[in-house]
ZADOZA-482814 format. One record per residue (C-alpha): residue number from 1; residue in one letter; x, y, z. Coordinates in steps of 0.2 Angstrom, whole numbers, always signed. Each point is the difference from the previous one (the first is absolute). Example, Ala and Ser with C-alpha at 12.3 -4.5 7.8 and 13.67 -1.06 7.14 Angstrom:
! ZADOZA-482814
 num residu     x     y     z
   1      a   +62   -22   +39
   2      s    +6   +17    -3
//
This chain:
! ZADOZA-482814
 num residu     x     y     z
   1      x  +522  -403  -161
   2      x    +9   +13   -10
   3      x    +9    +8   +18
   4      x    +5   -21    +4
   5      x    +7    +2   -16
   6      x   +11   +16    +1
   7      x    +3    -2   +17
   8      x    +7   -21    -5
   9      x   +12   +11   -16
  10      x    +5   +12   +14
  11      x    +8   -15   +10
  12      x    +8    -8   -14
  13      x    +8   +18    -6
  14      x    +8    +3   +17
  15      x    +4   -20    +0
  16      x    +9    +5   -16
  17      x    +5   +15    +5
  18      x   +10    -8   +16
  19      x    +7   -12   -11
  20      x    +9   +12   -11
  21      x    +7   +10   +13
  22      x   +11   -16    +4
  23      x   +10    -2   -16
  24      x   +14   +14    -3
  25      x    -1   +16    -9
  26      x    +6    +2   -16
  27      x   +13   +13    -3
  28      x    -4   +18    -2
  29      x    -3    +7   -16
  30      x    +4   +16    -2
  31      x    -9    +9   -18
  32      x   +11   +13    -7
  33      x    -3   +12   -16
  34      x   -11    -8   -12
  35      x   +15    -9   -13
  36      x   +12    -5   +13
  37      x    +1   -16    +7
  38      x    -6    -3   +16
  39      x   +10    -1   +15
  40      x    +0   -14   +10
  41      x   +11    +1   +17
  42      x    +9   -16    +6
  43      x    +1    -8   +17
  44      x   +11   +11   +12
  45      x   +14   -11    +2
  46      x   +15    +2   +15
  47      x   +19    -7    -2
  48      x    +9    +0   +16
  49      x   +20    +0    -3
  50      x   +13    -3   +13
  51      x   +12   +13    +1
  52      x   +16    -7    -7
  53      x   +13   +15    +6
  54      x    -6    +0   +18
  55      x    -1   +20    -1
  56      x   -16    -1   +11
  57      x    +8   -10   +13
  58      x   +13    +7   +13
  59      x   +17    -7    -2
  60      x    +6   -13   +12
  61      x   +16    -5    +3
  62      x    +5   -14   +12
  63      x   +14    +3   +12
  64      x   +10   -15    -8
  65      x    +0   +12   -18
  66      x   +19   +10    -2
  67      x    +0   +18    +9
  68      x   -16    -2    +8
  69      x    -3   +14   +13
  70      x   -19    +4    +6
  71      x    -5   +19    -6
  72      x    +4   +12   +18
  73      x   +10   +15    +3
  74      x    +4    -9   +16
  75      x    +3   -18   +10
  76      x    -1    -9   +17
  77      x   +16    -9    +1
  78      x    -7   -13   +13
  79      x   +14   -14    +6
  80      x    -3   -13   +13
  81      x   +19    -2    +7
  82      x    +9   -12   +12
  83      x    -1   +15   +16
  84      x   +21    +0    +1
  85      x    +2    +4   -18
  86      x    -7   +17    +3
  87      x   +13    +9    +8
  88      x    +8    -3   -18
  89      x   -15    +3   -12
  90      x    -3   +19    +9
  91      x   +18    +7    +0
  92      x    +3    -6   -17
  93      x   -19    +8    -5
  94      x    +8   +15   +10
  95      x   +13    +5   -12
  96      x   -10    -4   -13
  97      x    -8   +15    +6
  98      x   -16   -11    +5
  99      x    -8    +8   +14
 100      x   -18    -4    +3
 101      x    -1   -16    +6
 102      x   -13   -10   +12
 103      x    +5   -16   +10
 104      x   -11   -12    +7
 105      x    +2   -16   +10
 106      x   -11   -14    -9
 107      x    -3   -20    +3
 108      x    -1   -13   -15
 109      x    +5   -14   -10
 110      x    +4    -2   -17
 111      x   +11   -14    -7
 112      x    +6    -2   +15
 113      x   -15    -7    +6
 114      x    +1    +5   +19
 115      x   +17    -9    +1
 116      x   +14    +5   +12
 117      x    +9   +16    -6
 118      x   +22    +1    -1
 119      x    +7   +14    +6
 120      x   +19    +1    +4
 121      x    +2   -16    -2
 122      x   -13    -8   +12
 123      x   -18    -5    -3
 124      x   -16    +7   +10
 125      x   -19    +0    +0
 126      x   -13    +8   +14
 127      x   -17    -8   -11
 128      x    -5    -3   -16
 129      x    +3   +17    -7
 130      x   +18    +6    -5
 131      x    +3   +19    +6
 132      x    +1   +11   -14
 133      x    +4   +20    -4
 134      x   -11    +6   -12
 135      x    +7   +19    -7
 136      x    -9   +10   -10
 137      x    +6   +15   -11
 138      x    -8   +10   -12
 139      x   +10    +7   -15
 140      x    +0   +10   -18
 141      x    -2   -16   -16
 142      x   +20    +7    -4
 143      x    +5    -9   +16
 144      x    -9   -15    +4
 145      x   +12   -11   -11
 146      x   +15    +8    +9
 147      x   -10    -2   +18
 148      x    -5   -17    -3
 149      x   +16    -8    -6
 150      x   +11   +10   +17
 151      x   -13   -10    +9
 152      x    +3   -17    -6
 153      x   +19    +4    -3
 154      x    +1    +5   +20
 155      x   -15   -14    +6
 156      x    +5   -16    -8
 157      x    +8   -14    +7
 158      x    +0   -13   -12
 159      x   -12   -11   +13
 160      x   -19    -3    +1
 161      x   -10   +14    +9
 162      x    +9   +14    -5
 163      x   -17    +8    -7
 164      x    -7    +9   -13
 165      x    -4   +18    -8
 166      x   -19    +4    -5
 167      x    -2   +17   -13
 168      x   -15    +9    +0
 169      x    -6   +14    -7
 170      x    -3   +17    +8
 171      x   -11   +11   -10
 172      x    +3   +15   +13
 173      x   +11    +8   +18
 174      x    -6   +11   +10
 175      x    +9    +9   +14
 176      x   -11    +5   +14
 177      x    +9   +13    +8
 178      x    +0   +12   -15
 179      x   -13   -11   -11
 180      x   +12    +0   -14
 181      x    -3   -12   -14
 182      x    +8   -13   -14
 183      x   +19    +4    +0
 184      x    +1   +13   +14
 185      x    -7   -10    +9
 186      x   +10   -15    -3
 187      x   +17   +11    +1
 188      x   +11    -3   +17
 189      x   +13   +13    +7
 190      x   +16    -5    -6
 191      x    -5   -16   -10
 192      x    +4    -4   -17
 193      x    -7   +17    -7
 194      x   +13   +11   +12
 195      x   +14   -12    -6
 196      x    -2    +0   -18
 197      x    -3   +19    +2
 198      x   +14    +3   +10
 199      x   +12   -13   -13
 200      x    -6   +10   -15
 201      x    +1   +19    +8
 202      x   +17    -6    +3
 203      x    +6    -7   -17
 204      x    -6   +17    -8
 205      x   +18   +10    +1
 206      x    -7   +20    +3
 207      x    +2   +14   -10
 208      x    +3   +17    +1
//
C-alpha cells in the first residue's frame, strides 16, 4: 500500500511538475553585495528606425534630373541613321578629329511603324522593315556632348524616321595589337588628341 502510494505522489509531482514548465519564467534575479538592492534585468527590447539621410543607400538619379551623365571614363555613341545621311555625319566627325567609328547596315521600325521611307523627294518601301545605318563610336566623357550634338546637327531632317542616339557606358578599351589599355587605347592617330596638341604646341611662341 505504502509503494501505491509513493508511486500515486510521484505521478501527481511530475503532473505538476509538467504543468509549471508551461507558464513563463519570471525575470532573472541577480543578488549582488549584501545592502544593495537587487538587480533585476528588463526585457531585451529592439527598435528598428528607417534611415532618414539615405546614407546607406546608393544615390540614384534618373536621366530626366539637370546634368545627369552615368559614372564612365568612356561611351558608345550608338546612332541608327537614315543610310544617305552618313556620308555627312562621318566627314563632319572627321574634322572633329573623330576617328574610330564602326558602321553597320540594320533593319527596323520605330515611329515610323514600317511605313514607306522619303528620300529625295520620292517615297519607297521593300517590307515592313525601314533600312537603317546604325554607327557606333566610342569616345573620352569630354566629348560625347560635342559628338552627339554634330550628329543630330548633320542627321536631322525635320521628318519622321530620322533616328535616334543611345549613350552607354564603357568601363574600359582595349587594343589588341599592342594590348594597351583605358586612354591609350581609346586614342586615334591624328584625332582630337594630335589636334589639340598640335593647336596648343603652336600658340606657345618659343624662346631662346
Amino acid at each position: 500500500m505504502a509503494s501505491t502510494s509513493i508511486a500515486k505522489s510521484n505521478i501527481a509531482i511530475n503532473a505538476l511538475h509538467s504543468r509549471l514548465q508551461r507558464f513563463p519564467k519570471p525575470a532573472t534575479t541577480i543578488s549582488l553585495t549584501p545592502g544593495l538592492r537587487e538587480f533585476r534585468p528588463s526585457p531585451l527590447s529592439f527598435t528598428l528606425k528607417r534611415a532618414t539621410n539615405g546614407s546607406s543607400l546608393p544615390i540614384i538619379r534618373a536621366e530626366a534630373s539637370p546634368g545627369y551623365v552615368p559614372e564612365a571614363n568612356f561611351y558608345k555613341v550608338e546612332a541608327i541613321l537614315r543610310p544617305w545621311r552618313i556620308p555627312q555625319v562621318s566627314s563632319a566627325l572627321l574634322k572633329m578629329g573623330i576617328r574610330g567609328v564602326t558602321v553597320s547596315d540594320v533593319r527596323g521600325f520605330g515611329a515610323q511603324g514600317g511605313s514607306t521611307e522619303r528620300h529625295a523627294g520620292s517615297e519607297f518601301s521593300e517590307d515592313n522593315f525601314i533600312v537603317k545605318v546604325k554607327m557606333e563610336i566610342v569616345v573620352s566623357k569630354n566629348q560625347v556632348e560635342e559628338v552627339i550634338e554634330k550628329i543630330v546637327e548633320e542627321a536631322r531632317t525635320g521628318e519622321i524616321g530620322d533616328g535616334k542616339i543611345f549613350l552607354t557606358p564603357i568601363t574600359d578599351i582595349i587594343r589588341v595589337r599592342t594590348g594597351e589599355r583605358g586612354e591609350k587605347a581609346e586614342r586615334m592617330m591624328g584625332g582630337r588628341a594630335d589636334m589639340s596638341s598640335a593647336g596648343s604646341s603652336a600658340r606657345v611662341p618659343k624662346t631662346t
